[in-house]
TIFIPA-848560 format. One record per residue (C-alpha): residue in one letter; x, y, z. Coordinates in Angstrom, 2 decimals. Last residue first. Example, Ala and Ser with C-alpha at 12.3 -4.5 7.8 and 13.67 -1.06 7.14 Angstrom:
# residues 2
+----+---------+---------+---------+
: aa :      px :      py :      pz :
+----+---------+---------+---------+
:  S :   13.67 :   -1.06 :    7.14 :
:  A :   12.30 :   -4.50 :    7.80 :
+----+---------+---------+---------+
# end
This chain:
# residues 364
+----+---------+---------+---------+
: aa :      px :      py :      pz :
+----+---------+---------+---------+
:  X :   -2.18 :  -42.79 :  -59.65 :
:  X :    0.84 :  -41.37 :  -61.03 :
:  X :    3.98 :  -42.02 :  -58.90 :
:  X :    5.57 :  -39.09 :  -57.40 :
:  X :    8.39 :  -37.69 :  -58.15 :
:  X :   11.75 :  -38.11 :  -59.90 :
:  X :   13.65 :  -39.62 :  -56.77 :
:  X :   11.16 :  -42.77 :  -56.66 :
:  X :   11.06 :  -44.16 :  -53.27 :
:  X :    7.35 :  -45.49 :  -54.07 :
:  X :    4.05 :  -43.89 :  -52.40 :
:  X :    2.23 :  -45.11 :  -49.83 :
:  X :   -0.81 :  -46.79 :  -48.79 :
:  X :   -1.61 :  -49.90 :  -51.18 :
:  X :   -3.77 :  -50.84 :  -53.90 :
:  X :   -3.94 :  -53.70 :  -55.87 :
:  X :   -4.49 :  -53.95 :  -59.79 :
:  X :   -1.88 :  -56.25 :  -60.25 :
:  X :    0.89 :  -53.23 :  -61.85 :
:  X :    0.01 :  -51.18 :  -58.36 :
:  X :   -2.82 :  -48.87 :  -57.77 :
:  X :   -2.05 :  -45.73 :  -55.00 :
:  X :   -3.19 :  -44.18 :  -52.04 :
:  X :   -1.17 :  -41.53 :  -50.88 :
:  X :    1.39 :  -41.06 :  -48.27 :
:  X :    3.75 :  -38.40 :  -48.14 :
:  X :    6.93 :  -39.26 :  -49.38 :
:  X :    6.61 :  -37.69 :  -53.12 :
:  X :    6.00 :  -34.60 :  -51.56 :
:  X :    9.35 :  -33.98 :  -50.02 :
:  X :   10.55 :  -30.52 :  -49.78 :
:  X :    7.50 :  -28.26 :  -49.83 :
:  X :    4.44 :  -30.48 :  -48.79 :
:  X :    7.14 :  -32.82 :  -46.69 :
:  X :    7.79 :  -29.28 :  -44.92 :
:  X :    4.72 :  -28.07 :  -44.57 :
:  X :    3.89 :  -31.62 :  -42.83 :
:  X :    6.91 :  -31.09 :  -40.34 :
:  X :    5.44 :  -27.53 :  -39.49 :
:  X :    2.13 :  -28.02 :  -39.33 :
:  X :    2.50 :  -31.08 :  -36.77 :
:  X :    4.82 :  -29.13 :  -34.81 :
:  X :    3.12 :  -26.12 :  -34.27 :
:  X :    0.17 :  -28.22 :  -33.46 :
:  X :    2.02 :  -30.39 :  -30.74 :
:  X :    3.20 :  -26.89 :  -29.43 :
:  X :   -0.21 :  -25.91 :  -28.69 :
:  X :   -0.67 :  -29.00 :  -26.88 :
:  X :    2.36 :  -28.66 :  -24.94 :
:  X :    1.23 :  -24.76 :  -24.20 :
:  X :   -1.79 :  -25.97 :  -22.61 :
:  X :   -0.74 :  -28.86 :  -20.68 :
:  X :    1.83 :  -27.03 :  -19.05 :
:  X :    5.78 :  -26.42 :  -18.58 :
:  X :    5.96 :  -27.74 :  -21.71 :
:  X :    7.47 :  -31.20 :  -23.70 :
:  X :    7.88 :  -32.37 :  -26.95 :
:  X :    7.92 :  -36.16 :  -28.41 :
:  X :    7.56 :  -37.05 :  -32.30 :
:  X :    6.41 :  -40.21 :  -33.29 :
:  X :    7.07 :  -41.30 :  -36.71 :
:  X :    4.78 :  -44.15 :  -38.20 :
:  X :    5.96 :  -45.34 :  -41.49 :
:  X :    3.60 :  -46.58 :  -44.47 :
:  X :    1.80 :  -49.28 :  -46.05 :
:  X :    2.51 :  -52.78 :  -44.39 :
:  X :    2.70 :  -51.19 :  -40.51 :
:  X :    5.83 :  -49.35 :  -39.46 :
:  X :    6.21 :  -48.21 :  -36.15 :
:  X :    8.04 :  -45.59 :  -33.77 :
:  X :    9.86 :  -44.07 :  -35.91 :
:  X :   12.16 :  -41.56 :  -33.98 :
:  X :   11.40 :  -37.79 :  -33.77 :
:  X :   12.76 :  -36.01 :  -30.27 :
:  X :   12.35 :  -32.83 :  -28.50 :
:  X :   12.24 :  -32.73 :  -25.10 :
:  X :   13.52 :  -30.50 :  -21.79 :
:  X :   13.87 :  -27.23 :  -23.27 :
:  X :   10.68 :  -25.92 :  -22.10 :
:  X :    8.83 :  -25.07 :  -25.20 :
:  X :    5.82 :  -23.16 :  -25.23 :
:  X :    7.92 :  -20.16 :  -26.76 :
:  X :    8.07 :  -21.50 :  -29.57 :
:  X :   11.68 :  -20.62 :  -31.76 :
:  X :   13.93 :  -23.60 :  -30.34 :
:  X :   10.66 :  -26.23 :  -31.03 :
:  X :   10.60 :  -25.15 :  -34.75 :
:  X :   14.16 :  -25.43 :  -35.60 :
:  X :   14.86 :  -28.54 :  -33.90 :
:  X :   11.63 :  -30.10 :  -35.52 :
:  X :   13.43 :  -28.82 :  -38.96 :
:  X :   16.65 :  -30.53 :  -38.12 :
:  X :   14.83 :  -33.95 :  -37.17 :
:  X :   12.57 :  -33.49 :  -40.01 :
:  X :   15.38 :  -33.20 :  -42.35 :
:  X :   17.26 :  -35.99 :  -40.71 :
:  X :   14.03 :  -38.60 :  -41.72 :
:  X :   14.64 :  -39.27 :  -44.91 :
:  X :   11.69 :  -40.46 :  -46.37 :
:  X :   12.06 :  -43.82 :  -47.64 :
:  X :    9.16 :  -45.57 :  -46.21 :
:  X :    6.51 :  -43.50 :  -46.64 :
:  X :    4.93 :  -41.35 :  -43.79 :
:  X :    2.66 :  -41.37 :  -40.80 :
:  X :    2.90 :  -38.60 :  -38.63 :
:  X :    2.40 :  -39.12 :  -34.72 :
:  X :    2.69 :  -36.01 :  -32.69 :
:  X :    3.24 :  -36.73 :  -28.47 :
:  X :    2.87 :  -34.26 :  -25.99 :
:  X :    5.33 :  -34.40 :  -22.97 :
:  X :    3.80 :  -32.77 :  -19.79 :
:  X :    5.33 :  -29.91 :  -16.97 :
:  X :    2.25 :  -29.33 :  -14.45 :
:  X :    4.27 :  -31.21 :  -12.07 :
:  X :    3.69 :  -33.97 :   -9.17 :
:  X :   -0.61 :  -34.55 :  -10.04 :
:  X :   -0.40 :  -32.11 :  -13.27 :
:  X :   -2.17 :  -34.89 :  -15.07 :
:  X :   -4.65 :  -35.81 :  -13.36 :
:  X :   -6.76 :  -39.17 :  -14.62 :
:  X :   -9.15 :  -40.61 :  -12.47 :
:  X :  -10.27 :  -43.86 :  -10.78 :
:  X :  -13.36 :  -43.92 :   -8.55 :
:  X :  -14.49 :  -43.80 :   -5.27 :
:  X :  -12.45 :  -41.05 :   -3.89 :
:  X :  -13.26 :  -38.66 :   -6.37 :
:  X :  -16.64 :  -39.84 :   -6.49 :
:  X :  -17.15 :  -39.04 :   -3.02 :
:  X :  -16.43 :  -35.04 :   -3.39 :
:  X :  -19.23 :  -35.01 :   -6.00 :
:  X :  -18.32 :  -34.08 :   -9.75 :
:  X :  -20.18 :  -30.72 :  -11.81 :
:  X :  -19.12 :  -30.63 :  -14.64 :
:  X :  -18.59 :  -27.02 :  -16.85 :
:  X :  -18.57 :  -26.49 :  -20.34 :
:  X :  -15.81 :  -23.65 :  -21.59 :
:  X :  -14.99 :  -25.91 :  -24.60 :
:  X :  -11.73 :  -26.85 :  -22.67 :
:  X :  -14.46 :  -28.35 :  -19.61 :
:  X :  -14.05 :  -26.28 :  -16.92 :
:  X :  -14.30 :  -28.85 :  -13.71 :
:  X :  -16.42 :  -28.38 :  -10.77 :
:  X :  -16.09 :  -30.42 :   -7.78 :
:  X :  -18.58 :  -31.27 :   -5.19 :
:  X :  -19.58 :  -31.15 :   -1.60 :
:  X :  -17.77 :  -28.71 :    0.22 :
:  X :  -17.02 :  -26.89 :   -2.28 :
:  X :  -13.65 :  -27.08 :   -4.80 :
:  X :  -13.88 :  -24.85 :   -7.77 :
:  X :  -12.23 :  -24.36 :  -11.18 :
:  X :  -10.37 :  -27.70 :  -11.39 :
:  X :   -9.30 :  -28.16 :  -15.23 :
:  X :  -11.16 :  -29.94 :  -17.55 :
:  X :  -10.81 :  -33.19 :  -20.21 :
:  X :  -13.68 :  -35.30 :  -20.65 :
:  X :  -13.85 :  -38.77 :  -20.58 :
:  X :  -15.09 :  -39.83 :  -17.48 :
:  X :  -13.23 :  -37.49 :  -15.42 :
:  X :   -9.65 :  -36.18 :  -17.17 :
:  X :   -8.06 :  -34.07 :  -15.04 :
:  X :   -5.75 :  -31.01 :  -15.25 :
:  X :   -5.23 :  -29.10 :  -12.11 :
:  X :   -6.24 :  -25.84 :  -11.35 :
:  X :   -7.45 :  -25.94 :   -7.55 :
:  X :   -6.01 :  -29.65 :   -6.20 :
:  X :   -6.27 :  -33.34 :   -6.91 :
:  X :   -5.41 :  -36.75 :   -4.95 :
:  X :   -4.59 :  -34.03 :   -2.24 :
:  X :   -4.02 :  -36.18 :    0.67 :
:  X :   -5.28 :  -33.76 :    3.38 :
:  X :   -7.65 :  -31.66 :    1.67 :
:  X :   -8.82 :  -34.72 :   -0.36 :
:  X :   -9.43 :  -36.39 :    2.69 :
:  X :  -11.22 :  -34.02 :    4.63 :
:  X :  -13.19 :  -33.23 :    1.28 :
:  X :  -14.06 :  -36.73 :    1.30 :
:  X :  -15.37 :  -36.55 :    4.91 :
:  X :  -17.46 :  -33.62 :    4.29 :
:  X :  -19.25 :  -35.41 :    1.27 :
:  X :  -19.87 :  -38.73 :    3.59 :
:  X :  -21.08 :  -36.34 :    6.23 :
:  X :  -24.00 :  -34.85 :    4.03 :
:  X :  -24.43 :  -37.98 :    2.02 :
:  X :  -24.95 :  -39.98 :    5.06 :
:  X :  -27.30 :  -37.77 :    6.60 :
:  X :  -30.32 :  -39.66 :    5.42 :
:  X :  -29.26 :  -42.90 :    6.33 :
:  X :  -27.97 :  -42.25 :    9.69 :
:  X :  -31.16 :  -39.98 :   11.12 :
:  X :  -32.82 :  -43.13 :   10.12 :
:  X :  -30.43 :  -45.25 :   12.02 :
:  X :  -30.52 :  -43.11 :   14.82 :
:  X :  -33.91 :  -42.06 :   14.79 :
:  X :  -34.73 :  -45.95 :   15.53 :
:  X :  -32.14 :  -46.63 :   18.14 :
:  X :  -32.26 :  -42.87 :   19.91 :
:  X :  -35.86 :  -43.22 :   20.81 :
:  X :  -35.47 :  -42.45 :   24.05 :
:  X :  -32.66 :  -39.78 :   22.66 :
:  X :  -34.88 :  -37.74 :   21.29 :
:  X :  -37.27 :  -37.57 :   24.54 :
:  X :  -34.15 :  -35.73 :   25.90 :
:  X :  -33.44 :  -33.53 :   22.85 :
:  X :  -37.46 :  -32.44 :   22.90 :
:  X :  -36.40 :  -31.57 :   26.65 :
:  X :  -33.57 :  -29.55 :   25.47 :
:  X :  -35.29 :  -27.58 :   23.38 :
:  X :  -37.36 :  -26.67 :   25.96 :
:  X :  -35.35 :  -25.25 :   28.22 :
:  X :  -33.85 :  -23.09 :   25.08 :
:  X :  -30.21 :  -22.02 :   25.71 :
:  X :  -29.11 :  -25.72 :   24.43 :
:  X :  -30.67 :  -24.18 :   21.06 :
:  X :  -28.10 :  -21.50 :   20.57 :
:  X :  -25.15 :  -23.63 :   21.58 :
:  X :  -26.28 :  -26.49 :   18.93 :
:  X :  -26.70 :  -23.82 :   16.47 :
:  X :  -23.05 :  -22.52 :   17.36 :
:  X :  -21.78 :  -25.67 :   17.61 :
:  X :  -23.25 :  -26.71 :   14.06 :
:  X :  -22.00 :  -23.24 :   12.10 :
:  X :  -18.61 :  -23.85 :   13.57 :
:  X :  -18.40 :  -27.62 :   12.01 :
:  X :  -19.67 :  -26.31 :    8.99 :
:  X :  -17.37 :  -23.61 :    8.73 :
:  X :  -14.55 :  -25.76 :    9.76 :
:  X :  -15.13 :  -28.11 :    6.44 :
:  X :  -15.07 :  -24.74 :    3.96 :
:  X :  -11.92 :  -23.87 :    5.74 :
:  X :  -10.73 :  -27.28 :    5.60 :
:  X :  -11.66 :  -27.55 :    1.54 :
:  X :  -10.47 :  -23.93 :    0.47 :
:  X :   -7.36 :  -23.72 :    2.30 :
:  X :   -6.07 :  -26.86 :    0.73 :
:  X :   -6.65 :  -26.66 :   -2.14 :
:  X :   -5.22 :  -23.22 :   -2.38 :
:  X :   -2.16 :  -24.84 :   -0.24 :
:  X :   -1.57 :  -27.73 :   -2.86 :
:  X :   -2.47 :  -25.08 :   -5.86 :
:  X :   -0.01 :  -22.79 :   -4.98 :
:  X :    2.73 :  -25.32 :   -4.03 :
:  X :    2.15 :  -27.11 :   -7.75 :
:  X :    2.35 :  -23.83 :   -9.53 :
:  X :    4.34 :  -24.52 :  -12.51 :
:  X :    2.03 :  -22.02 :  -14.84 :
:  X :    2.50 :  -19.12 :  -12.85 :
:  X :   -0.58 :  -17.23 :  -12.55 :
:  X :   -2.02 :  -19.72 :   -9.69 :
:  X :   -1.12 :  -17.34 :   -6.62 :
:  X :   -0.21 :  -18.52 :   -3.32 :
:  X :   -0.08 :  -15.38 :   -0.37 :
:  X :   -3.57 :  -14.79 :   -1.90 :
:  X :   -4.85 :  -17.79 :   -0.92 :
:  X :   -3.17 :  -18.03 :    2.15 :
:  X :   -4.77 :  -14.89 :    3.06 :
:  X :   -8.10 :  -16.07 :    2.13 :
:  X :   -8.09 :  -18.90 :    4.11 :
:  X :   -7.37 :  -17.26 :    6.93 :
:  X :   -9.67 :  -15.06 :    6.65 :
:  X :  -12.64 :  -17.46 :    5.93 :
:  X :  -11.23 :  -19.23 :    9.49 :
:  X :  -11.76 :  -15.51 :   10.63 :
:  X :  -14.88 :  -14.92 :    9.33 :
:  X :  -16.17 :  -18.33 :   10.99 :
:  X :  -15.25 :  -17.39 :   14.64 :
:  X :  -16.63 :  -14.31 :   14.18 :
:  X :  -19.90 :  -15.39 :   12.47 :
:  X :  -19.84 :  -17.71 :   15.69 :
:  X :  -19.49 :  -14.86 :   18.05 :
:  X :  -22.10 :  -13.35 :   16.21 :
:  X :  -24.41 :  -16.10 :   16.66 :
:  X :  -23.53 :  -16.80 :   20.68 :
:  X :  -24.14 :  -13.35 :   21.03 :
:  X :  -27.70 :  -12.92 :   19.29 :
:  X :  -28.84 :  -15.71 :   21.97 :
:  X :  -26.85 :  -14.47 :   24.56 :
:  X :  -28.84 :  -10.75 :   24.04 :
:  X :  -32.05 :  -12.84 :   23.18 :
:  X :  -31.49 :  -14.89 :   27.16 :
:  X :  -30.60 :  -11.78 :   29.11 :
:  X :  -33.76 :   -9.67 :   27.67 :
:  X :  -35.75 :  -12.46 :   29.11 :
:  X :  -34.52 :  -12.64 :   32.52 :
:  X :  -34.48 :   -8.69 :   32.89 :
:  X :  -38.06 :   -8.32 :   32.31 :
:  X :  -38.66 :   -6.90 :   34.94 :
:  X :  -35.91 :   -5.60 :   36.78 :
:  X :  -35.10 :   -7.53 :   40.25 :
:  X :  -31.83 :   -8.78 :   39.78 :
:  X :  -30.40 :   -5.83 :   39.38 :
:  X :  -27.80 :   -5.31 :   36.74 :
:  X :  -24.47 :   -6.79 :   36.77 :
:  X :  -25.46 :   -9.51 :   34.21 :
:  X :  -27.70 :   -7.22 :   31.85 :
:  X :  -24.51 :   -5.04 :   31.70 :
:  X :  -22.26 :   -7.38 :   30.79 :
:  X :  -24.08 :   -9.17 :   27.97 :
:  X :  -24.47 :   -5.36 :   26.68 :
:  X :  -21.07 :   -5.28 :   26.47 :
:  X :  -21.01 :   -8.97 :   24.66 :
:  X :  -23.35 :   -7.61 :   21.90 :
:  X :  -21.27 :   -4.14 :   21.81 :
:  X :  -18.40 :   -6.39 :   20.81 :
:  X :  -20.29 :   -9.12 :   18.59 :
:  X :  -21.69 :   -6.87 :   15.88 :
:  X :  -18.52 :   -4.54 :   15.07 :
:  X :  -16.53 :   -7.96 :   15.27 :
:  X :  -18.62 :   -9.20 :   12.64 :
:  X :  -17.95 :   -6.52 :   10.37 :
:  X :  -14.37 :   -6.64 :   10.88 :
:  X :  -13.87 :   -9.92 :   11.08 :
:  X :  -12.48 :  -10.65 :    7.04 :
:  X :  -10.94 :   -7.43 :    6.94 :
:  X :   -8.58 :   -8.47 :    9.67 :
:  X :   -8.35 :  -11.94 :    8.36 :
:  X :   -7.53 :  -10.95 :    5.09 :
:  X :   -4.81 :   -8.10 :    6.42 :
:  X :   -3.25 :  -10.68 :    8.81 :
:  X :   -3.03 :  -12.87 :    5.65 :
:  X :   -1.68 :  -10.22 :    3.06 :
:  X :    1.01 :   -9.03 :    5.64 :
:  X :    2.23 :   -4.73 :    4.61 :
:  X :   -1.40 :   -3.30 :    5.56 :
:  X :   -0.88 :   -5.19 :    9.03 :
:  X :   -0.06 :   -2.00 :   10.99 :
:  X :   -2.26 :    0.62 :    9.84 :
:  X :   -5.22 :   -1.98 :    9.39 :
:  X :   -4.91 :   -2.91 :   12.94 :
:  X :   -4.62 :    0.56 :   14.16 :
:  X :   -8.02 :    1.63 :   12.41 :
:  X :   -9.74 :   -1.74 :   14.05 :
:  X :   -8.43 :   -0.63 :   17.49 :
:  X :  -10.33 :    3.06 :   16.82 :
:  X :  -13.26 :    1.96 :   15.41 :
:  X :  -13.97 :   -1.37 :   17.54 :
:  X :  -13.11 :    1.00 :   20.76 :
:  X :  -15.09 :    3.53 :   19.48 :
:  X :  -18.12 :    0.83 :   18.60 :
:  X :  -17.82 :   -1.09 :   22.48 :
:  X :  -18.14 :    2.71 :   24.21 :
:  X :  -21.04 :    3.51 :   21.92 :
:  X :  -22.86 :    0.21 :   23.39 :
:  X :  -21.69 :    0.33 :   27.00 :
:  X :  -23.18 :    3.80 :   27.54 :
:  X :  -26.53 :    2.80 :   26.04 :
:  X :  -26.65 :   -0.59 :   28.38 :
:  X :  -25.19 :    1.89 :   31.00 :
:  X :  -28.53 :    4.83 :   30.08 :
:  X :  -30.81 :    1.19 :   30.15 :
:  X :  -29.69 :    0.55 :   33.36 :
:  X :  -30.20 :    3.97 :   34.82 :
:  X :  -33.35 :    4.04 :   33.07 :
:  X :  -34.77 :    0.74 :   33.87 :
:  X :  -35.64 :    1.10 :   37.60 :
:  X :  -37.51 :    4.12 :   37.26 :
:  X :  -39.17 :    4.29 :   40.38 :
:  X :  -36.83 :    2.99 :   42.39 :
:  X :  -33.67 :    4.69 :   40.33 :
:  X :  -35.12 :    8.13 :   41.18 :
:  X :  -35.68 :    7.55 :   44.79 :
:  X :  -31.93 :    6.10 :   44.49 :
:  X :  -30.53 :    9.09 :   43.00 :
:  X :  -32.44 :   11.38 :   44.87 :
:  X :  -35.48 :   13.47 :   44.10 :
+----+---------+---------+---------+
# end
């Protein structure tokens, strides 16, 4: 029996034997080009992400689009053939689009690791975390709609429910409108908060109250770790509806402010030269502030205000405590007639403080 005898009455064994061919030929060649990638972007974190990223979807699409190949230069006439075409497109266009969205994730991955948070003045890392998080997350979407959209254009009839679809457009429009508006308003705040960063991965915010750092950014809300290891969960929209605090916004270096409120009289250079000695032995300080200056006096005692900075909020408010104990261990040791007490003067008032008296406290 010849070759073409053999071919006419088994039309789909040749073809199926090149479908075959074309399938192990697409895997060696994703094996062995996927091996030389890796061997030669080991040393770039981003063209390593993205290669890793694709890899599995690549070893789908590949012997998908040989196969693609094949049913197009086969014959016409094979039954069947018409069908087969249309699910091999069908399962092409999707892993084309896993492709196309591993990649973005790849990207975005790379860049991530390229910009670590472990420092703690990491305003560049968290700008292009941010960044890479919300716009990949955004171009997901958008390539998970075309490829939907490309998959269901393949359907005749699918596009003849789109056609009586849009005789109606004016009605489904609006409605369609209304109830996709939180979908698209979400994915338009996180366009804008990629792109004008009013906050970014690991900042410090204060949202209604509450004091957290950005943990997450999706594409539709925000979660914040609460400091008592609580967790809110914020909408995109209300970020860029409403007012709140961030306070690592230009720099995650902050000032943190002690108050102590003391008697009149106490001399005040010891606590300067102790505050010196406290602030030049924590390691939270940053060199930048360290001051002590009374900052008001009400009719019973002295307000001091003392101001130190750190390279983050965390370590300024742990200085703040170090401080605080400190200056008040001090007065304790040194100076414990000048702390303020409640006490009953010679007309039977009473009053907040405590006499300049050298010899010691008054008796209450």
């Amino acid at each position: 029996m010849g070759l073409a005898e053999f071919y006419a009455q088994y039309p789909w064994t040749l073809t199926a034997a090149a479908a075959l061919g074309s399938v192990v030929a697409a895997l060696v060649c994703h094996h062995v080009v996927g091996g030389l990638l890796r061997r030669h972007t080991r040393h770039s974190l981003v063209l390593n992400a993205v290669l890793v990223a694709v890899e599995k979807p690549a070893g789908a699409a590949l012997p998908l689009a040989a196969l693609q190949v094949v049913w197009q230069i086969a014959p016409p006439g094979l039954a069947h053939l018409q069908q087969v075409r249309h699910a091999n497109g069908v399962l092409l266009i999707a892993a084309l689009s896993w492709v196309a969205a591993s990649l973005v994730s790849g990207l975005a991955a790379g860049a991530i690791a390229r910009n670590p948070l472990e420092h703690e003045d990491n305003l560049h890392a968290r700008r292009v975390q941010t960044q890479a998080r919300v716009l990949a997350r955004s171009a997901m979407v958008m390539i998970g709609l075309a490829g939907t959209a490309m998959v269901l254009m393949t359907f005749p009839g699918a596009r003849h429910v789109g056609a009586s679809l849009l005789a109606s457009a004016g009605v489904l429009g609006i409605v369609g409108g209304l109830a996709a508006r939180p979908v698209f308003s979400n994915l338009i705040a996180g366009l804008q908060l990629a792109l004008a960063q009013p906050l970014r991965m690991d900042d410090v915010l204060i949202v209604k109250g509450e004091y957290g750092r950005v943990e997450e950014i999706t594409g539709t809300y925000v979660v914040l770790r609460i400091w008592d290891e609580r967790r809110m969960i914020v909408p995109l929209q209300w970020f860029i509806e409403n007012p709140f605090e961030n306070w690592t916004r230009s720099s995650a270096q902050l000032h943190q402010a002690v108050y102590l409120f003391v008697d009149f009289a106490t001399p005040l250079e010891p606590l300067r030269a102790e505050l010196h000695r406290v602030v030049t032995a924590a390691p939270e300080w940053d060199g930048r502030t360290a001051t002590l200056m009374a900052a008001d006096a009400t009719e019973r005692a002295l307000k001091l205000r003392i101001l130190v900075s750190a390279a983050g909020s965390g370590p300024a408010f742990d200085l703040g405590c170090k401080v605080r104990e400190a200056l008040f261990a001090l007065m304790a040791r040194e100076y414990p007639q000048f702390l303020p007490r409640l006490r009953t003067g010679d007309d039977g008032s009473t009053a907040l403080g405590q006499a300049s008296k050298t010899a010691g406290p008054q008796a209450t």
